[in-house]
C-alpha positions as CSV (number, residue, x, y, z in Angstrom):
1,X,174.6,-158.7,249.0
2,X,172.1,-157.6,246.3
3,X,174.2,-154.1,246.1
4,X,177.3,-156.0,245.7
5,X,175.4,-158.3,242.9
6,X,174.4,-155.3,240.8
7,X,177.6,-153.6,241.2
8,X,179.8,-156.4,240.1
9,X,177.2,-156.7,236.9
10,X,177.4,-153.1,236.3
11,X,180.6,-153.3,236.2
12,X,181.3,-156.7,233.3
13,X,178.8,-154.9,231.0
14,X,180.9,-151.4,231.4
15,X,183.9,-153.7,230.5
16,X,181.8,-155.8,227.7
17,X,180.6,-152.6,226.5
18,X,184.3,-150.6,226.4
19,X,185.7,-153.9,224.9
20,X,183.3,-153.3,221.9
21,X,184.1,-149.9,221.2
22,X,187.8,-150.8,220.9
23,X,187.4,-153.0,218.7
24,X,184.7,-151.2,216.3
25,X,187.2,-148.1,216.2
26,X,190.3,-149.9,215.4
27,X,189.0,-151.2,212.3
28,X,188.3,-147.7,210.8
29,X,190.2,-147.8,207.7
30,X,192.7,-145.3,207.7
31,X,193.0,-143.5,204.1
32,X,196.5,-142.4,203.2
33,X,197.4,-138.4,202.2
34,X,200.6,-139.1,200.5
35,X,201.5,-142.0,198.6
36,X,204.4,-143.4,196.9
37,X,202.8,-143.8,193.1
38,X,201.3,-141.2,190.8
39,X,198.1,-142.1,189.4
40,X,197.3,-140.5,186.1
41,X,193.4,-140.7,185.2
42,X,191.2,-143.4,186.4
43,X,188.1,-143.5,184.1
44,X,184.9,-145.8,184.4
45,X,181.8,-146.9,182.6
46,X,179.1,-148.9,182.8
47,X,177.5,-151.9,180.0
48,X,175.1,-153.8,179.5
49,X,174.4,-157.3,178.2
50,X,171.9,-156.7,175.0
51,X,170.0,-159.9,176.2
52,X,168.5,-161.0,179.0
53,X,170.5,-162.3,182.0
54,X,173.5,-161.4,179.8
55,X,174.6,-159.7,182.4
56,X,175.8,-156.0,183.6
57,X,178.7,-154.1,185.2
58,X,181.0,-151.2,185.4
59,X,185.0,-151.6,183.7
60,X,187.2,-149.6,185.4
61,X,190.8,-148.5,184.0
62,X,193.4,-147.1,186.4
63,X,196.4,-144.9,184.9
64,X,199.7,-145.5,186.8
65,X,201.8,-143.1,185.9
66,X,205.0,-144.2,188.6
67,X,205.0,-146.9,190.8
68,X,208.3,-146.1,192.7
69,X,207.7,-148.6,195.9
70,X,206.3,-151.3,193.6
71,X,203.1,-151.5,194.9
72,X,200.6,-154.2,194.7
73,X,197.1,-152.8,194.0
74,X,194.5,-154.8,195.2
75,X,191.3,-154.0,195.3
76,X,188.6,-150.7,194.5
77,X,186.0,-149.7,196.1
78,X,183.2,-148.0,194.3
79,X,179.4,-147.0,194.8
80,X,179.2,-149.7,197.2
81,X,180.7,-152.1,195.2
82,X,184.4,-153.9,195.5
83,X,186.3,-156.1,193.1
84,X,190.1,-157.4,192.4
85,X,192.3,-154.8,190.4
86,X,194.0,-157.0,187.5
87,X,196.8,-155.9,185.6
88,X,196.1,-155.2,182.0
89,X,197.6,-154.5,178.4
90,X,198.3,-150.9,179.2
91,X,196.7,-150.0,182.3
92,X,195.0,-151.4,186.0
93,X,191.7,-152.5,185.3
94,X,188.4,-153.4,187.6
95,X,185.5,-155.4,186.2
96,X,182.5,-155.0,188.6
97,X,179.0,-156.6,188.1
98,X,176.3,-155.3,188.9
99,X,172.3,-156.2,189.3
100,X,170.8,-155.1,186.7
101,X,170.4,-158.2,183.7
102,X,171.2,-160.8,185.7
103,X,170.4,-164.6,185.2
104,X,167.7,-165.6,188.1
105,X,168.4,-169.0,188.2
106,X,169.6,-169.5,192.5
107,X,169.9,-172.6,194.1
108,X,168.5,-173.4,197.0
109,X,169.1,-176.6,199.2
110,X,170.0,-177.7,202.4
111,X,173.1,-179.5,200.9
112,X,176.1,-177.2,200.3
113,X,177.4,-179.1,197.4
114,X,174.2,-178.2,195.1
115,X,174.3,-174.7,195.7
116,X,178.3,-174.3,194.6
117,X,177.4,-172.8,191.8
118,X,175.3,-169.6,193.2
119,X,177.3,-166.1,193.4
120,X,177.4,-164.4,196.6
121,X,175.9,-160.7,196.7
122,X,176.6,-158.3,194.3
123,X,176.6,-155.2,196.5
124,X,178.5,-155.6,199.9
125,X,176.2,-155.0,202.7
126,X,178.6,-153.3,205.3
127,X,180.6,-150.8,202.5
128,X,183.5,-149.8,204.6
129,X,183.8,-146.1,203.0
130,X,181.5,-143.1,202.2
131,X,182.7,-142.1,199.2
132,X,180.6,-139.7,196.3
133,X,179.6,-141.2,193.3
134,X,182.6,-140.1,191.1
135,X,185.0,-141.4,193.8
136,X,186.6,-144.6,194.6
137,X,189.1,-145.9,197.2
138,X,192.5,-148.0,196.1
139,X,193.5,-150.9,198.3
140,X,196.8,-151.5,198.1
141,X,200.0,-153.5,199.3
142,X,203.0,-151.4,200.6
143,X,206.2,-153.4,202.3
144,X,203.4,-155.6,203.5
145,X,201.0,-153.0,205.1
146,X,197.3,-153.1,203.2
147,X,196.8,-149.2,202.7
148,X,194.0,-147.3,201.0
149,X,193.8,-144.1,199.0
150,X,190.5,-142.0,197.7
151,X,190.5,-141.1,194.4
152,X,188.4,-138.1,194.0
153,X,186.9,-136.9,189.8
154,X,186.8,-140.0,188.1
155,X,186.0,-139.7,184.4
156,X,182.8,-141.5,183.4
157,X,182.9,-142.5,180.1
158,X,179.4,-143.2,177.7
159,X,177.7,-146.5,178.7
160,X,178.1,-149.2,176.2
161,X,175.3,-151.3,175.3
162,X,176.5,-155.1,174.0
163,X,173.6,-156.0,171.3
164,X,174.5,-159.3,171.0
165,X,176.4,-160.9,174.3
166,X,175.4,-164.4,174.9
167,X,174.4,-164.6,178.7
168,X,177.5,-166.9,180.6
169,X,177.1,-170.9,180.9
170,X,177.0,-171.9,184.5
């Protein structure tokens, strides 16, 4: 009987255990070889608030030089950061913040409602790629499929330095 007992439990945590790594391998995020756009250059660089808590980040510009498929771009994903690509004047833009200069001021309570105002993280804890410094990944929407694309040699331009930037109003 105690043989049968230890079998039986041998055998739910083989099946808890293969049930894990299922699921931890099918959410590996695929990155896609050929792609239905042409990007021209994607260039970056990073500013900083000239005041305290002003603030910090990194603007990113994305060239697209055909979009044949229409694509939606989503989101980037860069030096263990990700943010919402917007569509700008001429080309994609990213606006990531970062921690350096940041206000201090977080809320702590046990009611929800009085902390609305904090920001979550900065950095993501769990970044999903492993990427070099001077690449990125490109989230994307294609016929309804979310697909991703590394973009490898990104330009880095001088870091600007904002003298006078008021630091944001909560």
């Amino acid at each position: 009987m105690k043989n049968k007992k230890q079998f039986l439990g041998f055998i739910f945590m083989a099946v808890i255990l293969i049930s894990f790594t299922q699921c931890s391998s099918a959410q590996k995020l695929q990155l896609q070889e050929n792609v239905s756009f042409e990007l021209g250059q994607v260039t970056f660089q990073r500013w900083v608030a000239g005041v305290q808590g002003g603030g910090s980040g990194i603007h990113m510009l994305i060239n697209v030089v055909s979009n044949k498929n229409n694509v939606i771009f989503d989101s980037v994903y860069f030096r263990g950061y990700q943010t919402k690509i917007e569509i700008g004047k001429i080309d994609y833009i990213a606006n990531f913040k970062t921690d350096l200069n940041q206000r201090e001021d977080l809320i702590m309570s046990e009611n929800g409602k009085e902390e609305f105002g904090n920001e979550s993280p900065i950095k993501e804890a769990n970044f999903p790629f492993k990427i070099a410094d001077n690449e990125c990944v490109i989230s994307y929407l294609e016929k309804g499929t979310t697909k991703y694309l590394k973009v490898n040699n990104l330009v880095e331009k001088p870091k600007e330095d904002y003298p006078s930037a008021p630091p944001k109003q909560p």
